[in-house]
MARVEXDREN-979475 format. One line per 8 residues: number of its first residue (from 0); their letters; for each residue y negated, z, x of C-alpha. Coordinates in steps of 0.25 Angstrom, whole numbers, plus 5000, padded with zeros to 4 digits. Layout:
NUM) a) Y:Z:X | ...
This chain:
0) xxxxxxxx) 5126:4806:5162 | 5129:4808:5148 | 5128:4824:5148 | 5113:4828:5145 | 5107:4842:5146 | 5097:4847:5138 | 5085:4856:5140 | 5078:4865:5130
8) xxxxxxxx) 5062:4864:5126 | 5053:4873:5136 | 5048:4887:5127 | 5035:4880:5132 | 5036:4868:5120 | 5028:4869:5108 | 5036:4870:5096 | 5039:4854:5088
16) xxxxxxxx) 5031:4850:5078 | 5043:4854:5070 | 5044:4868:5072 | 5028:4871:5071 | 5029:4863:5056 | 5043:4872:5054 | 5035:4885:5057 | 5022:4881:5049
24) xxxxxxxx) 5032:4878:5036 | 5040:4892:5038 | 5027:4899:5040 | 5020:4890:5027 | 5033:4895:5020 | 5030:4910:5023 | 5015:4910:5020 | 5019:4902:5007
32) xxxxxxxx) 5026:4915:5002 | 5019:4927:5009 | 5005:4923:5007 | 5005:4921:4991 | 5016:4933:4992 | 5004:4941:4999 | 4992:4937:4991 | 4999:4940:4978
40) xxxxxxxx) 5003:4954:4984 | 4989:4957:4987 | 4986:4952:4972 | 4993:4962:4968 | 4989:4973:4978 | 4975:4970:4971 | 4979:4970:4957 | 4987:4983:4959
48) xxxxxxxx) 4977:4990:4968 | 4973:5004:4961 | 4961:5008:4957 | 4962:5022:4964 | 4959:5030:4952 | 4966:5044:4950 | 4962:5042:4934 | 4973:5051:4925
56) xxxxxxxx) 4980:5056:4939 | 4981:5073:4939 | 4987:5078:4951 | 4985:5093:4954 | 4984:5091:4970 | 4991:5101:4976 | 4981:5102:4987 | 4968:5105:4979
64) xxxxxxxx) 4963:5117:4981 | 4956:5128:4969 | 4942:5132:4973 | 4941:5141:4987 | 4957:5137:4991 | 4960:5130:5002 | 4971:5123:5010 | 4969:5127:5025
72) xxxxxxxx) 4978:5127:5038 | 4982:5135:5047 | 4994:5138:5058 | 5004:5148:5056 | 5005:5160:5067 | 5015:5168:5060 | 5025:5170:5050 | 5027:5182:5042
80) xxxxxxxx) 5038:5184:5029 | 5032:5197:5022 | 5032:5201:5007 | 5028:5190:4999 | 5016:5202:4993 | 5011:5204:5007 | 5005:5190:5008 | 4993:5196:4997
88) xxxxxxxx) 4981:5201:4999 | 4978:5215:5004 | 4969:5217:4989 | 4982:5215:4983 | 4992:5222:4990 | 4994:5235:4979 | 4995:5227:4968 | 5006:5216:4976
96) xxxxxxxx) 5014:5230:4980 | 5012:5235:4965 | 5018:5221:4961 | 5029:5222:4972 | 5034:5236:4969 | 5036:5231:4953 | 5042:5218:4957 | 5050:5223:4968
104) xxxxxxxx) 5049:5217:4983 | 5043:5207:4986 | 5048:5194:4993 | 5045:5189:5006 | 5036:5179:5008 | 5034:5169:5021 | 5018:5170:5027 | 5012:5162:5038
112) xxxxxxxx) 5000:5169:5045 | 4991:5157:5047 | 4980:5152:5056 | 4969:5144:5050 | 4965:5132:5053 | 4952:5134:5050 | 4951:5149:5058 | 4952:5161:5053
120) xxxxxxxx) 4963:5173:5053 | 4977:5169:5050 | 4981:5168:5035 | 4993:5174:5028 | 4998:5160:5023 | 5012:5162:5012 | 5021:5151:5014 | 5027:5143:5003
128) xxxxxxxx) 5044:5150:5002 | 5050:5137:5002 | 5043:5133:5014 | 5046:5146:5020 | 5061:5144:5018 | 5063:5129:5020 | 5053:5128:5032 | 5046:5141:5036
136) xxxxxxxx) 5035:5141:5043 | 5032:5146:5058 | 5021:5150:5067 | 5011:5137:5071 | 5015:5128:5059 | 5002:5124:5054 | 5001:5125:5037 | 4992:5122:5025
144) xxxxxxxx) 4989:5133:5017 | 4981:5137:5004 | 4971:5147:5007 | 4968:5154:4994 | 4959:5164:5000 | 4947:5160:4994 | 4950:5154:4983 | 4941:5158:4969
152) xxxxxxxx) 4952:5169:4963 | 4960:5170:4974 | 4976:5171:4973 | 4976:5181:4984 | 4970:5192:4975 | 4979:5190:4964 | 4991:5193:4975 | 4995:5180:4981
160) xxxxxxxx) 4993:5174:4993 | 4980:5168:5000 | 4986:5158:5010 | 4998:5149:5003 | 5004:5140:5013 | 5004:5124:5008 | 5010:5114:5019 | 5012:5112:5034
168) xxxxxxxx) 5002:5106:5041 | 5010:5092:5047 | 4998:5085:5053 | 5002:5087:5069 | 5018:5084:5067 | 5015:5071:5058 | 5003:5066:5067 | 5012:5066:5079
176) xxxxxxxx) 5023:5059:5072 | 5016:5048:5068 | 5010:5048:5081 | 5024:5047:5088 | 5027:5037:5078 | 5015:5028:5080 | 5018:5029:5095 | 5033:5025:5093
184) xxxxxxxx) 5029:5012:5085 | 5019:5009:5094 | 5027:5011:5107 | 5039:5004:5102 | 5032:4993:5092 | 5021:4992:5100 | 5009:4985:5092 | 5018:4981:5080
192) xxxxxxxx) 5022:4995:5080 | 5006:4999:5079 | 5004:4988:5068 | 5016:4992:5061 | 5011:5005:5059 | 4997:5000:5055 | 5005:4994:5043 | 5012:5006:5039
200) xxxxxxxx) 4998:5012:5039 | 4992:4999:5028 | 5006:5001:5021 | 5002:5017:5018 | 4988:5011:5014 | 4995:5001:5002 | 5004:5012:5001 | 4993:5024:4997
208) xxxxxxxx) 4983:5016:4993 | 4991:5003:4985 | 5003:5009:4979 | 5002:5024:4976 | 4987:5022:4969 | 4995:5011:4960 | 5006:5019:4956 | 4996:5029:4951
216) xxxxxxxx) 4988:5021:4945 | 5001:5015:4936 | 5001:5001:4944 | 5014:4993:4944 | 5025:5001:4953 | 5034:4988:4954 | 5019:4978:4958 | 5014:4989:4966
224) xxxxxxxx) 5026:4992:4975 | 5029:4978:4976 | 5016:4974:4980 | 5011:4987:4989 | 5023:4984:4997 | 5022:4968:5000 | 5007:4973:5003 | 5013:4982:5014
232) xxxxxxxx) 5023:4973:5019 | 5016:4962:5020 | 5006:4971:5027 | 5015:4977:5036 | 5023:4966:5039 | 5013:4958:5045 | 5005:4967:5052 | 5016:4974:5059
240) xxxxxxxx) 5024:4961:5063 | 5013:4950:5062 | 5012:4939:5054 | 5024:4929:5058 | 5035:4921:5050 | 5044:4933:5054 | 5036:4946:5048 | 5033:4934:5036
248) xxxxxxxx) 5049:4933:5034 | 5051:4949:5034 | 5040:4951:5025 | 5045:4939:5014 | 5060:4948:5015 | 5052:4961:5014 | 5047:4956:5001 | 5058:4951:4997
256) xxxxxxxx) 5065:4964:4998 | 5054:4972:4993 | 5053:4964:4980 | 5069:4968:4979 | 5065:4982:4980 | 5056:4982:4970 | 5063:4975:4960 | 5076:4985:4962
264) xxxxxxxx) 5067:4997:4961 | 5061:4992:4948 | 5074:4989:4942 | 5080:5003:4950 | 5068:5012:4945 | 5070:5008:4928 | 5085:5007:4928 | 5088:5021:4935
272) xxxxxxxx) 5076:5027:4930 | 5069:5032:4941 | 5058:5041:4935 | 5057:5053:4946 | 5063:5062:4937 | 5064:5075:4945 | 5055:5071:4956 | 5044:5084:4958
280) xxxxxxxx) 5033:5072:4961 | 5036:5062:4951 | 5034:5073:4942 | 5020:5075:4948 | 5015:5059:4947 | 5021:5060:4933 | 5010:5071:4931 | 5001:5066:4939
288) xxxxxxxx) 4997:5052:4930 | 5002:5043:4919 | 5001:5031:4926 | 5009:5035:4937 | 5026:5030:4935 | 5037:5038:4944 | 5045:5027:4939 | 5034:5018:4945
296) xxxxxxxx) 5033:5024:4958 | 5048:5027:4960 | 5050:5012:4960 | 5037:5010:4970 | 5044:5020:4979 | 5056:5013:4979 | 5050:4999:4983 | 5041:5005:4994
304) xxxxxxxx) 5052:5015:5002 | 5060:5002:5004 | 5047:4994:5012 | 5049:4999:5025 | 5064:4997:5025 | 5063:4982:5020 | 5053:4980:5028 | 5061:4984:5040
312) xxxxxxxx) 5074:4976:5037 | 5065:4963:5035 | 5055:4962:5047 | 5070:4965:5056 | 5077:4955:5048 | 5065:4946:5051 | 5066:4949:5066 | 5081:4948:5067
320) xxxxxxxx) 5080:4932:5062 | 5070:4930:5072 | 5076:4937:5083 | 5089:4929:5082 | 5084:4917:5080 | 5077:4917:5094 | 5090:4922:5099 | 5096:4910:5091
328) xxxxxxxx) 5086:4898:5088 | 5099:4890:5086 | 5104:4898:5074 | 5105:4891:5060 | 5097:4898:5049 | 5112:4903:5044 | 5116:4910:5057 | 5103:4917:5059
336) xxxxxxxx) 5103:4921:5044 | 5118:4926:5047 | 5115:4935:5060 | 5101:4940:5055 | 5109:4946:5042 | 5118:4953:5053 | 5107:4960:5059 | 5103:4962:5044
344) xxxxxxxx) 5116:4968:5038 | 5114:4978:5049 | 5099:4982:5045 | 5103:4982:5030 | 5114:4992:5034 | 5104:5001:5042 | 5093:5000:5034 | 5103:5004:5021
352) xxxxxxxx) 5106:5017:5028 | 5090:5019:5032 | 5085:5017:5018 | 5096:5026:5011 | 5094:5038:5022 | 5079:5039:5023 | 5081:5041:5005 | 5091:5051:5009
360) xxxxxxxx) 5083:5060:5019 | 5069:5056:5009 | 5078:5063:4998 | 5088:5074:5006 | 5080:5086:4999 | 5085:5080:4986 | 5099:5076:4991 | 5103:5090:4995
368) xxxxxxxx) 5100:5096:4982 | 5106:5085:4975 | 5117:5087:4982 | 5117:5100:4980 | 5119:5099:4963 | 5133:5094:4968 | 5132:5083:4959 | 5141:5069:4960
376) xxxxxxxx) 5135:5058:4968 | 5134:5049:4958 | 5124:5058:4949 | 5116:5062:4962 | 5113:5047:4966 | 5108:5044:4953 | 5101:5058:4947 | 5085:5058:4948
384) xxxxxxxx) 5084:5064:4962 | 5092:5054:4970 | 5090:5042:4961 | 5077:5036:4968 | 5081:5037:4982 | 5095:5030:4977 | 5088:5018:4972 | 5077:5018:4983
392) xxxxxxxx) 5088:5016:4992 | 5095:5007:4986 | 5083:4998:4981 | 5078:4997:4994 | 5090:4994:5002 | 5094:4982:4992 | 5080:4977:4995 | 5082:4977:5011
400) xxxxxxxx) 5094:4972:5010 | 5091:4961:5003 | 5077:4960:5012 | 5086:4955:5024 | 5095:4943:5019 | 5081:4937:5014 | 5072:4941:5025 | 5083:4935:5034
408) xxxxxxxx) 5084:4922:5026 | 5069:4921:5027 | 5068:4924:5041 | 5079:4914:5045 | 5074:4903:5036 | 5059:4905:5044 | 5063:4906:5057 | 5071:4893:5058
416) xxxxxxxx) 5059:4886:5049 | 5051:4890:5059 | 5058:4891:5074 | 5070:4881:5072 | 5061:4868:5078 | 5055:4878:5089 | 5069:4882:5094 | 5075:4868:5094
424) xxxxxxxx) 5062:4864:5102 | 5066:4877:5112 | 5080:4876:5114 | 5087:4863:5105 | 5076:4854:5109 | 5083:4845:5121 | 5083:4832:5129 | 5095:4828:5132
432) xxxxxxxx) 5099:4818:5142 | 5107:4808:5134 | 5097:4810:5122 | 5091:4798:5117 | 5079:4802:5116 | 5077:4806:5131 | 5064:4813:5136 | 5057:4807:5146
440) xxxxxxxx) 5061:4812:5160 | 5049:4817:5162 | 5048:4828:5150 | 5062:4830:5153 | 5060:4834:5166 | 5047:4841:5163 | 5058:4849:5152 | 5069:4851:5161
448) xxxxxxxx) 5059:4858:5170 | 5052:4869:5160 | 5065:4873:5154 | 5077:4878:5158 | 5090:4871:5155 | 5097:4875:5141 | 5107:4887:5142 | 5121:4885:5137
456) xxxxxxxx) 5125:4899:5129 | 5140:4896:5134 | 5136:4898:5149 | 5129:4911:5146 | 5137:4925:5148 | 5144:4929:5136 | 5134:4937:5129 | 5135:4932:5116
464) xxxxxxxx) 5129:4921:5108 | 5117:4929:5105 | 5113:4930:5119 | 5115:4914:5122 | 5105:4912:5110 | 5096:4923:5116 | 5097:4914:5129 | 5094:4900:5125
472) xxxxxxxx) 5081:4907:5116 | 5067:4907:5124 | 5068:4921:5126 | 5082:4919:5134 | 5077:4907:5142 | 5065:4915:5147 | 5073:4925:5151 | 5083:4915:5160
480) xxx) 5069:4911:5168 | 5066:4923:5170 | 5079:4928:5176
């Protein structure tokens, strides 16, 4: 008869000739780029290192101590509010009276009777007013204290306070949450979970030990950020996700998006005029050395709050393309590009909203008193304090959006370079009985009995065209045998 059937390739074949030259050029491709992209990143990670000198920087740190002070800790076992002139000394309580009596009475003050950590009889420690009345403090918080006790003139004898408190003590609450955090990865992520916060771990090294020295020392803001951040992606990238044509394909659209960043936030930071006028610690690098720019740093801070975001949208986007097109190896590069950009319209929508409220709750302390000046909107988006979080958000989120149309094209353009002759080996390559160029019988029968016959998607249940696909791919055919 005239009516042949066909039968798809056993998942046991090795891959044509064809596919294996196909996957050796997309991968040649790939390495063509990344590998001179790399080695000149790290030129310029050497030629940007800095030297490590604190030449012509004056900081006043304001945990250094004057001779016979110290900064100790201790656990709060009561609290007490008492007349601010009761927290001196016994040797001075006449002339304190004397003092009140002229000035009138005196206002109350919050003290925290403290137990050492280094032993010793409870300390009267004074706590800071606006600590008092935004946070208070309670009996079992742990706190840092200045212990003025013994220092060479001390203040106490003059009528003020020997124990001034400092800070909380955080140590236990932070250590359990990175702990929980750790564990979460790890149970979820599993072993990429763990590399992945490895990375995190190098990315803080080029972070403290790359970028923040350089700006201090007056290197390039725009060369720095620029190549810091490839340094960290690339590192990342790889080591979380392994080195594959995949994590390659995110990493070329991270880039892509990251030099988009940067050139926004160059242009952004001269022409409004980002200068972190207002900002208390601005102010203080400004004082600290010439050589450091606030216009410099602001345009490094806007280039590196956007890393993880983009890196996010583009190792997804990669994914997605794979993903679908082991759902469906018979896509054309258009069709895959088409339903990928779904999937991507939808990460740009969400990812918007992320970028935009993680500034907002970074910033609400200076959105409630903005707010409160009751000026319009216009003149509050643009004045001094809410300028830079605007442009951060919107710098980064043109930069992520235009990161997924490209790492979507790349990621097509790779994966049907470098699996289209594989799949038409699995599941187009046929023998069909009217074929001129008929199989032996032998290897036909041999065929016929390894693999099972091809599935028509019309004869499956109406599940939708996405679950034929996921049927007629390897992963769907295993799971018929084993049903």
């Amino acid at each position: 008869m005239g009516s042949g059937h066909s039968h798809a390739s056993t998942d046991h074949s090795e891959p044509t000739p064809e596919a294996i030259a196909a996957r050796r050029r997309a991968n040649r491709i790939l390495a063509a780029v990344l590998i001179p992209l790399t080695l000149l990143t790290l030129a310029g990670m050497a030629m940007l290192w800095p030297s490590g000198s604190k030449e012509g920087v004056s900081l006043a740190n304001p945990y250094s101590a004057a001779p016979g002070v110290t900064f100790d800790t201790g656990t709060i076992q009561s609290v007490a509010v008492e007349n601010c002139m009761q927290g001196v000394s016994q040797q001075n309580q006449a002339q304190s009276q004397q003092g009140q009596a002229q000035q009138g009475q005196g206002s109350d003050c919050t003290f925290a009777f403290t137990e050492p950590d280094k032993g010793g009889s409870p300390v009267k420690v004074v706590i800071n007013p606006d600590v008092a009345k935004s946070h208070g403090v309670k009996p079992g918080d742990q706190i840092r204290y200045l212990n003025l006790s013994s220092a060479q003139g001390a203040s106490a004898s003059q009528g003020s306070p020997a124990y001034i408190f400092v800070d909380f003590v955080r140590t236990l609450p932070i250590v359990l949450l990175a702990l929980l955090y750790a564990a979460v990865v790890i149970a979820v992520a599993r072993w990429r979970g763990l590399r992945a916060l490895i990375g995190l771990v190098g990315a803080y090294f080029v972070l403290a030990s790359f970028m923040l020295p350089g700006l201090v020392e007056g290197k390039p803001p725009l060369l720095l950020a620029l190549v810091g951040s490839t340094v960290i992606m690339i590192g990342v990238l790889y080591f979380a996700h392994g080195f594959s044509a995949r994590t390659s394909t995110a990493l070329l659209g991270t880039i892509f998006g990251l030099a988009i960043t940067a050139l926004l936030a160059a242009w952004a930071t001269g022409a409004a005029n980002l200068a972190g006028v207002g900002n208390h610690d601005a102010t203080t690098l400004m004082n600290t050395s010439a050589n450091i720019s606030i216009s410099g740093v602001i345009l490094c801070g806007l280039i590196i709050s956007g890393l993880g975001v983009l890196n996010d949208v583009t190792i997804t986007q990669s994914s997605a393309v794979w993903e679908l097109y082991e759902l469906a190896p018979q896509s054309s590069a258009r069709k895959l590009f088409t339903s990928a950009m779904r999937i991507g319209r939808d990460h740009i929508a969400s990812t918007v909203y992320t970028i935009a409220f993680a500034y907002a709750g970074a910033a609400l302390p200076i959105l409630i008193i903005v707010m409160l000046y009751d000026r319009p909107l216009a003149d509050t988006l643009t004045s001094a304090e809410l300028s830079e979080e605007v442009i951060r958000t919107l710098v980064g989120s043109i930069g992520l959006v235009l990161a997924i149309p490209v790492t979507t094209l790349i990621a097509v353009l790779v994966v049907k370079a470098t699996g289209s002759q594989a799949v038409e080996l699995q599941v187009s390559g046929t023998h069909t009985a009217d074929d001129g160029g008929r199989a032996p019988a032998g290897e036909r029968a041999a065929t016929h009995a390894m693999t099972p016959p091809a599935v028509n998607p019309d004869d499956l249940p109406d599940t939708g065209t996405l679950a034929a696909a996921a049927f007629q791919t390897r992963r769907g055919r295993r799971a018929a045998e084993r049903d």
